[in-house]
Residue, then its C-alpha position, 0 to 999 in steps of 0.5 A: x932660265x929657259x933655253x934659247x933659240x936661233x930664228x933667222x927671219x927675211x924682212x925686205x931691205x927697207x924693214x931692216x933700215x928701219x930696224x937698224x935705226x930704231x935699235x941704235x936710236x933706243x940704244x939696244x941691239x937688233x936682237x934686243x930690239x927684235x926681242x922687244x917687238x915681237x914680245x909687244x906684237x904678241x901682248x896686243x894680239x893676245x889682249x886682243x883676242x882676249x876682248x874679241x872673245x868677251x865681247x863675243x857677238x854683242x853689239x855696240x849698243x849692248x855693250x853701251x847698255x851693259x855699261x850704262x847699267x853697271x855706271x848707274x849702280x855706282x853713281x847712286x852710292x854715296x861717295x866714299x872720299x875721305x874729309x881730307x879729300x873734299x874740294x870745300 
């Protein structure tokens, strides 16, 4: 188990109602809740840094083209539903 912390952090009065809110509304603690966002804050930063660097400086139109690309080799395979799955 990894050892645990203490952070005490200032919100404005208006951010801590709303904190206090939305943890009794999920029925949590703050702590809980706090837990939660700061872990869901951090995943959408870090996926996002992941995409920015994968997409690195190209542009919408490479990126498009790139797509269409790879779209169109897997639209000339043949389909490989089984029998069962067929709409007729």
């Amino acid at each position: 188990m990894s050892k645990k912390n203490v952070l005490t952090i200032r919100v404005p009065e208006d951010l801590k109602n709303k904190i206090e809110k939305t943890a009794s509304l999920q029925g949590v603690s703050i702590n809980q809740f706090a837990l939660y966002a700061f872990t869901k804050g951090i995943s959408e930063m870090e996926t996002s840094r992941f995409f920015q660097n994968r997409i690195g400086n190209k542009t919408k139109e490479k990126i498009e083209n790139d797509f269409l690309k790879v779209w169109n080799k897997l639209s000339k395979k043949e389909s490989t539903l089984p029998d069962w799955d067929s709409l007729e």
